[in-house]
C-alpha positions in Angstrom: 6.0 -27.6 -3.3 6.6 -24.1 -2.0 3.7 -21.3 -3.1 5.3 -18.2 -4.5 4.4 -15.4 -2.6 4.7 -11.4 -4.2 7.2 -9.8 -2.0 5.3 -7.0 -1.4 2.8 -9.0 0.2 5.0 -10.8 2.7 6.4 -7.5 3.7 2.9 -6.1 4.2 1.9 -9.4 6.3 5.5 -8.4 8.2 4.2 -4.9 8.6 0.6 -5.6 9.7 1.8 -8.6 12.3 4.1 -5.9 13.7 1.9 -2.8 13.9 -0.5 -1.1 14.9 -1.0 0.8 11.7 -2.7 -1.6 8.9 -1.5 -1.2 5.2 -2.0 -1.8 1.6 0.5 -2.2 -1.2 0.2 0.2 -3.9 -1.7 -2.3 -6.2 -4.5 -3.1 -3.3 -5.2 0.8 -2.6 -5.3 1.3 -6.6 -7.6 -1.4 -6.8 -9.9 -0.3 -4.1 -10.0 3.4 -6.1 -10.4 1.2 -9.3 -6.7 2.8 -10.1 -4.1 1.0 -12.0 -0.5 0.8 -9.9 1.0 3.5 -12.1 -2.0 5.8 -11.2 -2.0 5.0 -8.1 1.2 6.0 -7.3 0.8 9.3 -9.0 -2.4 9.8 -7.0 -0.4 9.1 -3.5 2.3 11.9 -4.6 -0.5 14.0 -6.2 -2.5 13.7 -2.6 0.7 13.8 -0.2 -0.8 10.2 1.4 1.7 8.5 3.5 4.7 6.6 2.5 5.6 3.8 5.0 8.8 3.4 3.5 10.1 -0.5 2.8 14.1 -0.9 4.4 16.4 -1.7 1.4 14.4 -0.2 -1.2 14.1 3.1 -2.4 11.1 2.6 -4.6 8.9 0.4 -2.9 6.5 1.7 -0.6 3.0 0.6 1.6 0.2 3.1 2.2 -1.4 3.4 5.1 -5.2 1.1 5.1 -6.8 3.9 7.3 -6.1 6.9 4.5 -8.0 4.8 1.9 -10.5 4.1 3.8 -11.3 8.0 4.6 -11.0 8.2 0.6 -13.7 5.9 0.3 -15.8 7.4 2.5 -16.0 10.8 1.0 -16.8 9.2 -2.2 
């Protein structure tokens, strides 16, 4: 039987295994700021953070693991 795996996530495990840039999906990095997804996107566009843009969808976007981390930091 096949596991279901979130889209986002495979594209982020796509991303990571190809880069030298680590990422988070939206619902990670609002997690790690105890943010919900809906916040958390507000708080990238509120903060200019990075969009690495996903191909084929307008929407749908990682943010870069290293930015989070230097929000946690100053917290």
């Amino acid at each position: 039987m096949q596991v279901f795996e979130d889209w986002n996530l495979k594209v982020k495990k796509t991303f990571n295994a190809t880069s030298n840039k680590e990422v988070l999906t939206v619902t990670e990095a609002g997690s790690l700021l105890g943010l919900t997804k809906d916040q958390m996107k507000s708080y990238v566009d509120q903060h200019k953070l990075t969009k690495v843009p996903i191909m084929r969808s307008v929407v749908r976007y990682l943010i870069l693991k290293s930015e989070i981390d230097s929000i946690l930091n100053k917290i």
